[in-house]
Z-matrix of the N, CA and C atoms (Angstrom, degrees):
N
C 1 1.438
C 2 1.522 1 108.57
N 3 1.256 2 124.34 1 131.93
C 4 1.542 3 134.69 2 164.92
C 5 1.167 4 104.50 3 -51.33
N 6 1.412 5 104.32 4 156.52
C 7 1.786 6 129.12 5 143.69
C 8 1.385 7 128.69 6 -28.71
N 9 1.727 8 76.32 7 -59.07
C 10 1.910 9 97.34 8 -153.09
C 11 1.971 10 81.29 9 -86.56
N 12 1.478 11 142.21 10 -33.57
C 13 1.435 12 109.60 11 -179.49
C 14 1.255 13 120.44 12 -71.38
N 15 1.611 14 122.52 13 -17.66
C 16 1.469 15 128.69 14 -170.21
C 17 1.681 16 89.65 15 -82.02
N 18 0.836 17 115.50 16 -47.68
C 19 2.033 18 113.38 17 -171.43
C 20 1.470 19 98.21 18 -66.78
N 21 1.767 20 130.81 19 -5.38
C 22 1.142 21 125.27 20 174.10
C 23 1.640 22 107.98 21 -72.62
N 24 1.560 23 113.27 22 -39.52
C 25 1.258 24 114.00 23 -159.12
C 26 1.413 25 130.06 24 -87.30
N 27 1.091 26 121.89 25 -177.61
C 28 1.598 27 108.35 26 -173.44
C 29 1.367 28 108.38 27 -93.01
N 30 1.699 29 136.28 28 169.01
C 31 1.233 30 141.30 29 -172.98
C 32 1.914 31 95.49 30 -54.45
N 33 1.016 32 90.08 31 -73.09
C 34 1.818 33 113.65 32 -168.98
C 35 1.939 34 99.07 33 -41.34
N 36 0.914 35 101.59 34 -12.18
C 37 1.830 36 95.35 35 176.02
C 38 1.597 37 98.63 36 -113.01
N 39 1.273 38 124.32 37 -24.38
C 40 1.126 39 107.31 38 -162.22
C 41 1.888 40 95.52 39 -73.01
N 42 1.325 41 99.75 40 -35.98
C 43 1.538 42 101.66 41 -164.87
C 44 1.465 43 110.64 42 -66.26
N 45 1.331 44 126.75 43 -32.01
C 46 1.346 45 129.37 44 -167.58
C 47 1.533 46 99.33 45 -75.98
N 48 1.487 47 108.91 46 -41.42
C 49 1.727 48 107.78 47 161.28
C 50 1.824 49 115.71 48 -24.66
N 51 1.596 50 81.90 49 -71.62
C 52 1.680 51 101.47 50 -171.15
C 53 1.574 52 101.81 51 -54.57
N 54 1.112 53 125.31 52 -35.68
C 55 1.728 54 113.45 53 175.94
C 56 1.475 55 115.22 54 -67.60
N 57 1.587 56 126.45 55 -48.21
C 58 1.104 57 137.56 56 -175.28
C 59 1.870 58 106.04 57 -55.02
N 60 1.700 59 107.76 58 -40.46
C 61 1.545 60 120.06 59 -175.02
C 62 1.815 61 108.12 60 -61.85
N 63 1.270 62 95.97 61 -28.64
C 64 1.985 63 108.11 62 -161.63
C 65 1.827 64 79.52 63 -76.77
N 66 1.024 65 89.00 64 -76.66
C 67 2.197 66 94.30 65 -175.43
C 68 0.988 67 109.88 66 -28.03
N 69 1.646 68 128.66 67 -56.40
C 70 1.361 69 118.66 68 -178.34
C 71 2.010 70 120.20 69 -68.58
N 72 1.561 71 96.61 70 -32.82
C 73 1.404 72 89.98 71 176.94
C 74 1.402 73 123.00 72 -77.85
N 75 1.389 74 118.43 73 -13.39
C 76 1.373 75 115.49 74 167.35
C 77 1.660 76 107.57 75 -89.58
N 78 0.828 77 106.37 76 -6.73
C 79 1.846 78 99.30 77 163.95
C 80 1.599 79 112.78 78 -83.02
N 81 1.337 80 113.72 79 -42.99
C 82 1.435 81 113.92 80 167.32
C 83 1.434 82 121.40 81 -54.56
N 84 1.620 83 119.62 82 -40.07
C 85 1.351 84 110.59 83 161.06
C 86 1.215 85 150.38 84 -76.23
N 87 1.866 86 93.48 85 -14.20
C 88 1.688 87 95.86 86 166.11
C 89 1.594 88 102.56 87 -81.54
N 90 1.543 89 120.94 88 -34.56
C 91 1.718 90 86.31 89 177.95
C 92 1.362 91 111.69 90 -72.03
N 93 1.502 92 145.38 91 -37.84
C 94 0.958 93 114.38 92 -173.18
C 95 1.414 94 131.31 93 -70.52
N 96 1.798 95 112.43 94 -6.77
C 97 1.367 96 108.90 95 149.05
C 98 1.058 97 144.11 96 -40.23
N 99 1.518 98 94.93 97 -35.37
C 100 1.682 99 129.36 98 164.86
C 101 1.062 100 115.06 99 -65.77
N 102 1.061 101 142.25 100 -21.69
C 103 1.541 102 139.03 101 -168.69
C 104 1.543 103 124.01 102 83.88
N 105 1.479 104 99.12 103 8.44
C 106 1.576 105 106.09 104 -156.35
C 107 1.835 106 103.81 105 -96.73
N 108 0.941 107 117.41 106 -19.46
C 109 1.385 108 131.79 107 -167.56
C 110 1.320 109 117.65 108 -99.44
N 111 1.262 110 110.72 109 129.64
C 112 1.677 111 111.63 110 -169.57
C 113 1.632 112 90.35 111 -129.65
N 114 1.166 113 137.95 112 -15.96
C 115 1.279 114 127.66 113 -174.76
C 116 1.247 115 120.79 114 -82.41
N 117 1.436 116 120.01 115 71.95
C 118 1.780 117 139.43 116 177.26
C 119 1.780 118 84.03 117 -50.86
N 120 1.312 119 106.19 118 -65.72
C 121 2.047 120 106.41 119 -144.57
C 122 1.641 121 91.34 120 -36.91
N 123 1.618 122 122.48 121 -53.10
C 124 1.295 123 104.88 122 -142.60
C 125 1.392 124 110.60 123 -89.72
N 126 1.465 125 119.19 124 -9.72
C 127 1.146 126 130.66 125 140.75
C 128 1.632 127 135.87 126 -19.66
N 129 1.281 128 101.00 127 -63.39
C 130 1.422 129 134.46 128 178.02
C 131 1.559 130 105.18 129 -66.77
N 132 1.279 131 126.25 130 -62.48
C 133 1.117 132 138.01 131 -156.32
C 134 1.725 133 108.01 132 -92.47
N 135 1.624 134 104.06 133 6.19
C 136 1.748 135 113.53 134 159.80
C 137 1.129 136 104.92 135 -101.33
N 138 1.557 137 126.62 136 -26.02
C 139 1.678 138 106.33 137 -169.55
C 140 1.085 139 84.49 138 -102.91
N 141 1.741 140 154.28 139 9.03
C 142 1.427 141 116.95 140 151.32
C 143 1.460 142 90.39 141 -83.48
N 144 0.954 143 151.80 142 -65.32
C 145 1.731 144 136.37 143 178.60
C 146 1.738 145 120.92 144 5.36
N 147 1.665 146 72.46 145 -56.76
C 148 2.018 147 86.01 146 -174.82
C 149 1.273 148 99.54 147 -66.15
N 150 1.635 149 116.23 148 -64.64
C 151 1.528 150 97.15 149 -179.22
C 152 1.624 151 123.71 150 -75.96
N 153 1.118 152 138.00 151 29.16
C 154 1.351 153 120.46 152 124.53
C 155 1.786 154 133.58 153 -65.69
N 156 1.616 155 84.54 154 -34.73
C 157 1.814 156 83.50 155 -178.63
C 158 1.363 157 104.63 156 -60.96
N 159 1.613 158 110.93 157 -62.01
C 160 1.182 159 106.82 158 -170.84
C 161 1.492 160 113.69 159 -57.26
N 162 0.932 161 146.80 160 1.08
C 163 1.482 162 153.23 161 164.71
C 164 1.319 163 103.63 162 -76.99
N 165 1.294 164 132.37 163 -56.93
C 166 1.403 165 131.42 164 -173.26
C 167 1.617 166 104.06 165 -93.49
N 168 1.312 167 146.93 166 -12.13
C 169 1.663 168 134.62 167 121.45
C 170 1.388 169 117.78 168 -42.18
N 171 1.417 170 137.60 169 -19.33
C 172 1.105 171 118.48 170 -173.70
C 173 1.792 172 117.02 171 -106.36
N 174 1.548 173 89.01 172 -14.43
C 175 1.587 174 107.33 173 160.62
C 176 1.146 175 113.05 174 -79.58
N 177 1.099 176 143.31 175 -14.94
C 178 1.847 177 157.87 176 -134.83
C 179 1.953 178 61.88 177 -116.81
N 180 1.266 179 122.46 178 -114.75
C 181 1.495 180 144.34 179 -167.08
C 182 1.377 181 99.81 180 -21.69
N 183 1.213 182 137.79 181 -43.24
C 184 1.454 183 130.32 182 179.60
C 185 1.619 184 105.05 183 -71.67
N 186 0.676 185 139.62 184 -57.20
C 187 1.704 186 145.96 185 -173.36
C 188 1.265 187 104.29 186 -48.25
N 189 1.852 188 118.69 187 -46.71
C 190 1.327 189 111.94 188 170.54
C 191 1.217 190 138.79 189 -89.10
N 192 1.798 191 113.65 190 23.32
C 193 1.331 192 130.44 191 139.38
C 194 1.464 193 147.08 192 -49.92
């Protein structure tokens, strides 16, 4: 996911994102606890996801200082 589509969206979507991202990444780590999971890339490429949102939520909160 881009920058510029997450800076499109509103607070209230970005966060329900960020809940839906936590659920899925702790499902990815109990299977690969399991041994069952081979999909590192998409793994990887959700928690930089998260930290973009949270990067552009935390610019969102600074501006309205």
């Amino acid at each position: 996911m881009k920058a510029d589509k997450i800076r499109g969206q509103d607070e209230d979507e970005l966060r329900r994102q960020l809940q839906e991202m936590d659920e899925q990444l702790f499902r990815f780590q109990f299977q690969r606890s399991m041994g069952q999971m081979d999909g590192l890339k998409k793994a990887r490429a959700m928690r930089k996801d998260r930290a973009r949102i949270y990067t552009v939520l935390r610019e969102r909160a600074l501006e309205k200082k």
